[in-house]
N, C-alpha and C positions, 0 to 999 in steps of 0.2 A: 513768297508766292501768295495771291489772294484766290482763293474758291470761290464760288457763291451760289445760291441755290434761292429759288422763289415760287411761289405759288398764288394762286387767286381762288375763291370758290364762291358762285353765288348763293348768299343766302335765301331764306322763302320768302322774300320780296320779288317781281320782278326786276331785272336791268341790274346787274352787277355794277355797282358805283364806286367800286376799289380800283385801284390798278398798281402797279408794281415795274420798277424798268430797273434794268441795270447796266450800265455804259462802262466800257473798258477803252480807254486809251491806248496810242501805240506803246505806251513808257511802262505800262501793266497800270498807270492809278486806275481805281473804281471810282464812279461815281453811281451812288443806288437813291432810288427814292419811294417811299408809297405813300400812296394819295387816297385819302376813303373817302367821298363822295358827299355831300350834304345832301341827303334823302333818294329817290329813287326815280328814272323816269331816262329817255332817253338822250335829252339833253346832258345829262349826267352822266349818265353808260359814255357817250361819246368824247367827253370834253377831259374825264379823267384820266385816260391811256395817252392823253396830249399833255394834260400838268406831270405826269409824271417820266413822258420820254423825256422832255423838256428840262427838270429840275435833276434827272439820271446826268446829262449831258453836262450842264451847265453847272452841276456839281463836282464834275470831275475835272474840270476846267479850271473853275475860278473857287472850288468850293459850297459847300452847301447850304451857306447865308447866300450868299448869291445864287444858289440854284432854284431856290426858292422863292426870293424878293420875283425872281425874272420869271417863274409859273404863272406867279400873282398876277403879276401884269397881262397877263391874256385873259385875266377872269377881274381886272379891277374895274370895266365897267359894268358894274351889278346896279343893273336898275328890277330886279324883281325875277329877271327869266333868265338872269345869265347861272352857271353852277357855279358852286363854291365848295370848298372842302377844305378838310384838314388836314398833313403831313407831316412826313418826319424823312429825311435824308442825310446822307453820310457820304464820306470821302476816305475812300481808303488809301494809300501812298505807301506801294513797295517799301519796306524797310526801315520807316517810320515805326514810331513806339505805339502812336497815339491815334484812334482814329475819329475825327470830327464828324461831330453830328448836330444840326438842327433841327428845330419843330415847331409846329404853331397845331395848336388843338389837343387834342388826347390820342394821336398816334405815339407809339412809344419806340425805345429805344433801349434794349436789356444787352447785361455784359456776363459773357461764362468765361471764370477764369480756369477750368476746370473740379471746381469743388463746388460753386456756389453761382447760382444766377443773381445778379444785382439789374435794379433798374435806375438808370440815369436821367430818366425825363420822367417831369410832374405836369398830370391832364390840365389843362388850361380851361376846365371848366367852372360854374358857380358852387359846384359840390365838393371838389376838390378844394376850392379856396373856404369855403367856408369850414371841413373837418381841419383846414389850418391853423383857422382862428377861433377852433375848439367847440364849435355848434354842435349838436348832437347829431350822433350820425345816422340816426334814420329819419333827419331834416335833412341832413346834407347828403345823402343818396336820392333824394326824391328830383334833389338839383344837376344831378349827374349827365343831363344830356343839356344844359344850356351851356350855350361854348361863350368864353370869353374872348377868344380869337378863333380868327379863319384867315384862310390863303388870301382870299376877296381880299382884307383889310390890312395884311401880311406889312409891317414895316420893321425896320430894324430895330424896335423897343418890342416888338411881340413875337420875333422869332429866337427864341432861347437857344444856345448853344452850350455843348458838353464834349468834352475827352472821354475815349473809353483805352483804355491801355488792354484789359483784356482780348483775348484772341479772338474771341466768338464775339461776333456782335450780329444782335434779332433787332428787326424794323418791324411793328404790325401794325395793325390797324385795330378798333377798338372790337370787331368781329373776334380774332383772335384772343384776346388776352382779358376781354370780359366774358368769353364763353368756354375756355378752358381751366378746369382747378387749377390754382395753382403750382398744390402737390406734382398734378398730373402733366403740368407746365414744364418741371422743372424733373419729372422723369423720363421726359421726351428727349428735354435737350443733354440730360445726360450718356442717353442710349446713343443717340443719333451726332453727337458733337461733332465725330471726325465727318459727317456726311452732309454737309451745306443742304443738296438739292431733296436727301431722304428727310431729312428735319422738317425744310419747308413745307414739305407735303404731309408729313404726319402734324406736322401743329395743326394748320389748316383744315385737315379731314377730324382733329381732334373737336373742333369747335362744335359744342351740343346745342340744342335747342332749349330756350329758357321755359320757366312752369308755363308761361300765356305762347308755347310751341311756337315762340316766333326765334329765329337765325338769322344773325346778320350776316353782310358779307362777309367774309375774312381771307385777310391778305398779309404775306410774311414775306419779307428777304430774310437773306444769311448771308454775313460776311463770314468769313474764316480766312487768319494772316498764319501761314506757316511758314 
């Protein structure tokens, strides 16, 4: 049996540019996806509750390399004013071991096997790549919001894919999981594990404001296989 549980909260930007879906088939697959928004505005607010019914759907269909190539495609004519964003989505299949995930950007993807939160997807940013290749990291944090990939640009060499065998699997957005401690990450999902939809809500109401009192959006699914 799959649970699931999700949440959205606007940050102190206007126009919530997250969004979160999650599709159930008649056979019980999930298909989940969240979509964080490329900046603020209502073009944005409007276009990402469509990439994400969109790649929820098309994930639990055909999988969530294809749920996503197919988002892209609504937003691949970017001449300047169409929106763009980043993702991560998953497919969960009753009674399967393993469940697949994709992403393009710095939405993530974490597994609780019960003792230990692990994360399975690495941000496709310039800061991320470069604490890779060993730059010092108060260079390579200054590089932390320029994206190597987006949905826009989404082909099958820049949407990365991953298995997670654990039972718990968290979708966020970078609101999420850059504005929560860690620690405080992983005493949430401890408390709340057996509760897909109480998770959702307490990661998300967990997200602080950073020293310059700005909050981004933040947006979380929960899969849970029992």
């Amino acid at each position: 049996m799959i649970t699931t549980g999700y949440a959205s909260r606007e940050g102190t930007a206007e126009d919530n540019a997250d969004a979160a879906r999650v599709y159930r088939l008649a056979d019980g697959i999930v298909g989940a996806a969240v979509i964080d928004g490329i900046g603020h505005g209502p073009v944005t607010a409007a276009t990402a509750p469509l990439l994400a019914e969109v790649a929820a759907r098309i994930s639990a269909r055909r999988g969530p390399l294809a749920g996503l190539l197919t988002a892209s495609e609504l937003i691949a004519d970017n001449d300047g004013e169409e929106a763009d964003a980043v993702a991560v989505a998953a497919r969960a299949i009753p009674g399967d071991d393993v469940i697949v995930i994709n992403w393009t950007g710095d939405c993530r993807a974490y597994g609780w096997n019960g003792e230990r939160l692990e994360l399975y997807t690495d941000d496709h940013t310039v800061g991320a790549q470069l604490r890779t290749n060993g730059v010092a990291l108060e260079l390579a944090r200054e590089h932390d919001n320029w994206l190597r990939s987006t949905l826009a640009r989404a082909t099958v060499g820049t949407v990365y894919t991953a298995g997670i065998q654990d039972r718990l699997v968290i979708l966020t957005s970078d609101g999420v999981h850059d504005q929560i401690n860690p620690v405080d990450f992983t005493a949430l999902v401890r408390e709340h594990a057996d509760e897909p939809q109480v998770l959702a809500d307490a990661l998300v109401a967990a997200a602080l404001e950073n020293e310059h009192g700005y909050r981004d959006d933040a947006t979380t699914i929960v899969l849970c296989v029992s």
